[in-house]
Steps between C-alpha positions, in 0.01 A plus 500: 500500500359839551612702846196665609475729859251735628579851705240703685547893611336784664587672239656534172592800247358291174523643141189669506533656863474371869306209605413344841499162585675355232590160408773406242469190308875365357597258232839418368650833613189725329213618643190336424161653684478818718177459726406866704309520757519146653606315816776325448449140385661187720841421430558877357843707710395786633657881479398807549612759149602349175671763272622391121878442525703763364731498208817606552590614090854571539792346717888450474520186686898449505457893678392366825852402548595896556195591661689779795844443354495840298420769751823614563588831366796529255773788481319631206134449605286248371208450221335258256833435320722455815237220649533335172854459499457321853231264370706418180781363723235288697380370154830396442506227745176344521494122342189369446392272797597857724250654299256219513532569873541848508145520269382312762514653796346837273201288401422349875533880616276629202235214627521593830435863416184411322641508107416158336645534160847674364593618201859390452706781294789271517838558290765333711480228180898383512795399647731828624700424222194595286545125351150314473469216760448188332125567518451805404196545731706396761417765733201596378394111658687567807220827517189271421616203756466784791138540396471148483606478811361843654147374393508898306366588157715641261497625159862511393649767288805429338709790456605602156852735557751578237675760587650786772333786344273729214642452156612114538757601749708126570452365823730545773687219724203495748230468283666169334269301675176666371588507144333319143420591165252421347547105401656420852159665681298281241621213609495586911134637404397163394680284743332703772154425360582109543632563855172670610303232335586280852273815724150476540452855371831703418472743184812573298513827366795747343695789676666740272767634748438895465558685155874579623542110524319444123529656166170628298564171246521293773218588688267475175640119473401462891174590450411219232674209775292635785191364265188606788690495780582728736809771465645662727749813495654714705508855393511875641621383802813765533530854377812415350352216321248759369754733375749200334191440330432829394871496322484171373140463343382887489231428788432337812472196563104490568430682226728302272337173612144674424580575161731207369376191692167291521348645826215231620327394859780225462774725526623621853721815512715500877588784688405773206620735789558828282196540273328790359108572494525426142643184589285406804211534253688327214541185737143468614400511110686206414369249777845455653512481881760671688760280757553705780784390813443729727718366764794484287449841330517653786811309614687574155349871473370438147180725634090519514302375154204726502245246599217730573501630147536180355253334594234796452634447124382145557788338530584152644781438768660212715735460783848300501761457749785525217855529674336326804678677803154488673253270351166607673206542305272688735805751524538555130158595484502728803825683334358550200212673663769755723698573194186641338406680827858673547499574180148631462506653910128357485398168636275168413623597118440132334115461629263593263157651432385108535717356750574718754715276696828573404619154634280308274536749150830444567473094534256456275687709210807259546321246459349590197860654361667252647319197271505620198884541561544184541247349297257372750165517664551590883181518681284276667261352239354192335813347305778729614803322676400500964772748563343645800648699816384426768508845763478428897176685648742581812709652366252797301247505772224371259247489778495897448569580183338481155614278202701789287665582867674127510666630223653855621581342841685191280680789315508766732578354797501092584692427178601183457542366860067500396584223234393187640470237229557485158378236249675480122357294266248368756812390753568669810868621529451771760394407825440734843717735246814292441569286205455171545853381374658843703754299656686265231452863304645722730768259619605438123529860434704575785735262401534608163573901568762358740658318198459852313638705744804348566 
């Protein structure tokens, strides 16, 4: 039997622009008529601005677990490397219904903040031992039940990681957990595809680690699994990442992946911190959007991707809350905008010649970035899955402000204490800003970093 419901705002930020006096027809999760301009109808809940949810492309679930337990300085000072060794002895311990929970508590908070789908660049695929689990999707499932139960999106990314370093380096003791060849990713691949078969909407895609973590050969092979699904990568995220690469393939890493791999829209390249003009122009060419994590960039040091220039190239770029030490999505945006500014000593630098609110370029530009990351449409239209944000007119002073302003003041300044609602797949799981679940969540999750902190 079909689930149909019926929402009515002030206003709404649809595809094609802003609208007043909107009402939202929904069926089965999708969106199924957009009327403008009309009172609400009888029966319809009322609101006052619907935005599109936004995707968040790239997240580290089993990260929340650390989130403030690395800022600490060492006797030797602290980067990149350093931070990793302290997550790679978290990874260590982390069975799968802890992660289940753990992925949890990062989804209701990614809700809350007003993202309503995750990419999943998951890797934690084993036992510590680096044994497979009986199922070897084991915690891969232990990932989708916490969106099952979150009520969020995801498109999950299996990880693809081989080995410590350039040149087919062997993996080290910490990494045991991460690692397959080729055959033993086939097979998680495919058993992942039949888990996700159980969600309404989850997308399976691929997630070659970084070229340090994949040979050349095995990258090519990669690329023929991932069929037309999405890829993700990580890549130019550390200078000395850039200059291993240099040694090990004769070029960087951006510019390797331009001129060996198959660069589409489908592909998604995160961080691509250290690029080169050449190489900002290079990216735009090939359709690929950029991942950008500004929040955790800025807490590892990795530095500012040159946004501005980017996207006059014409390039595409999302937002993801990868190591998840904050997960706010209004924040990630508004960081992204003050990186550009410090580094530029100029201000309002993502607007454009069109959109001169620098609040909605920036929103609307995730959006867009953000779903072709992850293989989606993300916007409120005819036949695109009701994953709508509701924003509270309190809290941005609507009665004074125009539509584009809602946006800077959501960015800028409310943030998301202005979240109010948020529907996914047609069902409200954010209510008066707290997930509706928040509790047995919350109260899980506390439980389990107890267990790992003993």
């Amino acid at each position: 039997m079909s689930q149909h419901s019926t929402l009515h705002f002030q206003s709404a930020l649809l595809h094609d622009g802003w609208h007043s006096n909107v009402t939202i027809s929904i069926t089965d999760g999708a969106i199924s008529a957009i009327e403008n301009g009309s009172p609400p109808p009888d029966g319809a809940e009322r609101h006052a601005i619907a935005l599109p949810g936004m995707p968040n492309l790239h997240s580290h679930a089993f990260q929340r677990a650390m989130a403030g337990m690395a800022e600490t300085r060492g006797p030797d000072g602290d980067n990149f490397w350093s931070w990793r060794d302290s997550m790679y002895r978290l990874a260590s311990s982390i069975g799968p219904e802890q992660l289940r929970v753990i992925a949890a508590m990062a989804q209701m908070e990614m809700l809350e903040s007003g993202f309503t789908r995750v990419g999943e660049f998951h890797y934690l695929h084993h036992a510590a031992s680096g044994h497979e689990y009986s199922d070897i999707a084991e915690m891969s499932k232990a990932i989708l039940s916490a969106s099952e139960q979150t009520g969020i999106g995801i498109t999950h990314l299996p990880v693809f990681y081989a080995h410590s370093g350039f040149g087919g380096q062997p993996a080290k003791e910490g990494q045991r957990r991460f690692i397959c060849d080729l055959e033993r990713f086939d097979r998680l691949l495919d058993a992942c595809k039949v888990a996700a078969k159980g969600l309404p909407d989850a997308i399976v895609g691929i997630a070659p680690h970084s070229l340090r973590a994949v040979t050349p050969d095995e990258l090519a092979s990669l690329q023929e699994l991932a069929a037309d699904a999405p890829v993700h990568i990580h890549i130019a995220e550390q200078l000395r990442e850039v200059e291993d690469c240099r040694s090990a393939l004769g070029t960087t890493p951006v510019r390797w992946l331009l001129d060996n791999a198959e660069l589409s829209a489908r592909w998604c390249l995160i961080h691509a911190t250290h690029v080169t003009d050449d190489e900002v122009t290079g990216i735009a060419r090939t359709g690929a959007s950029v991942g950008l994590c500004p929040i955790t960039e800025a807490n590892l040091g990795d530095g500012i991707f040159p946004a501005r220039e980017f996207i006059e190239a014409g390039g595409e770029f999302g937002i993801g809350s990868d190591s998840n030490v904050r997960i706010d999505m209004s924040e990630e945006l508004r960081l992204l905008e003050y990186g550009q500014r410090l580094s530029r000593q100029s201000r309002n630098i993502m607007a454009s010649s069109d959109i001169r609110s620098t609040g909605r370029s920036l929103y609307q530009s995730a959006i867009k970035g953000g779903s072709m990351a992850l293989g989606i449409v993300a916007a409120l239209r005819v036949g695109a899955s009701a994953d709508i944000v509701s924003v509270n007119m309190n809290a941005v002073h609507r009665s004074v402000v125009s539509d584009d302003a809602v946006l800077d003041q959501l960015i800028f300044a409310a943030g998301s204490d202005a979240i109010d609602r948020v529907w996914r797949h047609g069902r409200c799981v954010v209510r008066e800003g707290r997930h509706v679940a928040r509790d047995r969540i919350e109260g899980d999750y506390r439980k389990v970093l107890t267990e790992l902190m003993a």
